[in-house]
N, C-alpha and C positions, 0 to 999 in steps of 0.2 A: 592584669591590665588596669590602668587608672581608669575611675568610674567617671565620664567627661559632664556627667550633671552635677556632679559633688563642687559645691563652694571649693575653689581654690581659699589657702587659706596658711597661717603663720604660727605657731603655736610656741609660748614660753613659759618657764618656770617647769616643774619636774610632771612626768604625766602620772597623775593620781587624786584622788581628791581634796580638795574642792576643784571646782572648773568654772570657769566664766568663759561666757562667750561674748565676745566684744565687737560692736557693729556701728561700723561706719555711717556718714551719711549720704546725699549725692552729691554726684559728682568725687565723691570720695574716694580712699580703697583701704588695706589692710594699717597702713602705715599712719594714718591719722589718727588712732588714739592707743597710738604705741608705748610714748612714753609712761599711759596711766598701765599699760601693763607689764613695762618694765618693772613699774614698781610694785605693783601686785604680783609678777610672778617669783618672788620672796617668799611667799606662804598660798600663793593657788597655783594652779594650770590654769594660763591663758590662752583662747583661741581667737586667731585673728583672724575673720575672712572678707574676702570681695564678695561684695554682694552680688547676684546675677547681675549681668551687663555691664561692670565695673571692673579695674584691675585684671587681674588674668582667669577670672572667671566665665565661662561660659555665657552664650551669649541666647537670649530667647523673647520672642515675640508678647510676652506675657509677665507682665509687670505686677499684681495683683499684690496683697499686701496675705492673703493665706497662701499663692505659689509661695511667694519670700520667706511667711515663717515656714512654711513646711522642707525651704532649704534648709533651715538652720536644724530644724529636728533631724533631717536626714545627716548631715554633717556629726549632729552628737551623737548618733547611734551607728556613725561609721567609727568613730573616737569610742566607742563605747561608754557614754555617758547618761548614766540612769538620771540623774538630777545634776541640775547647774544651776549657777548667776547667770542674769543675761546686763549687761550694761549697752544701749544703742543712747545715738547723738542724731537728733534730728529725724530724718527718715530713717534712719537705724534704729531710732525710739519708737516707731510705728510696729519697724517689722518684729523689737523687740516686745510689746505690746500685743499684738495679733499673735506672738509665740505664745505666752499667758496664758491667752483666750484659748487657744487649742489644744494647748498644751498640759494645762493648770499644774498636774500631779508634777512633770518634770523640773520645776521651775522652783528655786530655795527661794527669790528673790530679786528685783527688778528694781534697774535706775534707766532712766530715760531723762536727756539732755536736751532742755529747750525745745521742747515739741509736745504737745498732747493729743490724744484720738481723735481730733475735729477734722472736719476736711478742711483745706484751704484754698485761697482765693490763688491763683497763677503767679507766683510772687519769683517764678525761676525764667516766662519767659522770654527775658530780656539775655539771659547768659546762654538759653539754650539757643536763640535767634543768633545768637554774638560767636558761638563754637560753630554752629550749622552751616556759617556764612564764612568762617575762615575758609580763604583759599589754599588747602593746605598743600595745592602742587605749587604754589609759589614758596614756602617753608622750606628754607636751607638751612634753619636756624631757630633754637628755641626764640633769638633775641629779634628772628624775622615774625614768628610767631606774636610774641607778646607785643612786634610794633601795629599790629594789624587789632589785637587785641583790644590795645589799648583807644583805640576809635574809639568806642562804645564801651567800654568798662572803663573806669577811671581809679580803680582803685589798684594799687600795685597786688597788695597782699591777695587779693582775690585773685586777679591775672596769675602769678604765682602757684596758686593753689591750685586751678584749672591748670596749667597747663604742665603739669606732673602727668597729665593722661596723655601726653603726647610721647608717642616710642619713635624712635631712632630704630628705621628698616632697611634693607639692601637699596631699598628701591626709596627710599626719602624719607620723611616723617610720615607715621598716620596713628588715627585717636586708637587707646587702647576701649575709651568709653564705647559702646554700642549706642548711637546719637538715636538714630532712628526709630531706636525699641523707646528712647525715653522721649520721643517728642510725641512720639503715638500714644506711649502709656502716660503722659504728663497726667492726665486725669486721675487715673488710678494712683497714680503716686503720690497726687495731693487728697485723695478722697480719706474720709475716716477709717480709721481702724473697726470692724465687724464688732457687731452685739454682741458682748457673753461677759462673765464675770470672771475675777481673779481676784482671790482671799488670802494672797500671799503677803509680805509685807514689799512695796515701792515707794521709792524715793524722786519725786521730780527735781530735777534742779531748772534754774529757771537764771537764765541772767538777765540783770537788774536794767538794762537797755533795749532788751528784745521785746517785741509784741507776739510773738512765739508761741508763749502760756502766759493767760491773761483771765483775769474774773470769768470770763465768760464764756472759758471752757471748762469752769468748774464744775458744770451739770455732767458734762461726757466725759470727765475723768471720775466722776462719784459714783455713775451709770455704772463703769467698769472696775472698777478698782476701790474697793471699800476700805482697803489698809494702806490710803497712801499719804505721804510725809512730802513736806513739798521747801525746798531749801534754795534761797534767792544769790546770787553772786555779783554783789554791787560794783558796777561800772564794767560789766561785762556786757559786750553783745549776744549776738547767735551762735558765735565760734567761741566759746565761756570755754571748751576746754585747752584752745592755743593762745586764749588773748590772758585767762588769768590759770594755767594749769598746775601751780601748787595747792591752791586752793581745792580748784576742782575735783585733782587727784587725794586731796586730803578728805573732801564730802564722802567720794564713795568709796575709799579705805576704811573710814568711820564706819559707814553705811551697811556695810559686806563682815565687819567684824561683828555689828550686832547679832 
């Protein structure tokens, strides 16, 4: 019987090593940074999962940033994975980050996308008020969806990207996200990543638009990470691996080779 705490989860390239484990961000799921492991799984094993409360992953009241790594360790030693790369994007960068911390020994090496261990100020509750408040018994239609959407979010490519977690049910549309666990854990999801060190070698990448990683988180990424290389992606926002991803996909090819 399938273990129903285990990350759902996508895996490509041949299963052996090397392995990466590839982690989304919110509001995200396994599919967002696929292409970079299309192209990776040429020479690694890549693993793709939904993070708890995300995509077809289980769903639990407990948002914590050591629950989240401690998925990702359970998942690679259901894979049987003694050592991996870990690459996360945003809140994927956290949980990949908090895996480090607890992890240290298992971990060859770490890229984290546009985010660093700081907490952050509430900078999602405008989308999660915007999802909360869709009436989704009135949704006949993704295109009923995104007109309702679009009230309060102005941006297409964002509306878009949200509303990929709407599934298509007997009984009408409903979110595949778990809303409730994230408006309750909002805190925890933007709070910093836990104390401890990692002497592994990590790479930030940072796009050249975002205020994301900024001067002024250079004390709490030094705090934790003493071997880190930090790589900017000019004219990039927060989404650096959809808005510029040959680039991006060519940093942590680079990265992963070393």
């Amino acid at each position: 019987m399938a273990d129903s705490s285990l990350l759902n989860h996508e895996t490509l390239g041949t299963d052996t090593d090397p392995a990466i484990i590839i982690i989304h961000g919110l509001f995200g799921d396994k599919d967002n940074l696929k292409s970079l492991a299309r192209e990776l799984s040429e020479d690694y094993y890549c693993i793709l999962p939904d993070a708890r409360n995300h995509g077809e992953s289980f769903h639990s009241d407990n948002m914590t940033y050591p629950d989240m790594a401690e998925d990702i360790i359970k998942l690679a030693d259901s894979l049987n994975l003694k050592q991996f790369y870990l690459v996360g994007h945003s809140m994927g960068g956290k949980i990949a980050m908090e895996t480090c911390i607890k992890a240290p020994e298992r971990i060859k090496a770490a890229i984290f996308a546009d985010i660093s261990p700081a907490a952050y100020d509430g900078t999602h509750d405008s989308i999660l008020d915007a999802l909360s408040n869709l009436d989704i018994d009135q949704v006949k239609s993704r295109g009923d969806a995104d007109k309702q959407l679009a009230e309060t979010i102005s941006e297409k490519g964002v509306r878009q990207f949200l509303l990929k977690n709407l599934k298509k049910t007997d009984d009408g549309y409903q979110w595949r996200l778990n809303l409730k666990a994230l408006r309750e854990n909002y805190q925890q999801i933007s709070a910093a990543v836990s104390k401890g060190q990692y002497e592994g070698p990590v790479l930030f990448i940072k796009g050249g638009s975002s205020n994301y990683l900024t001067e002024k988180h250079q004390q709490d990424v030094a705090s934790r990470f003493s071997n880190a290389s930090v790589k900017v992606i000019e004219g990039a926002g927060h989404w650096l691996h959809a808005e510029k991803p040959r680039i991006f996909n060519r940093l942590v090819i680079e990265f992963i080779a070393q």
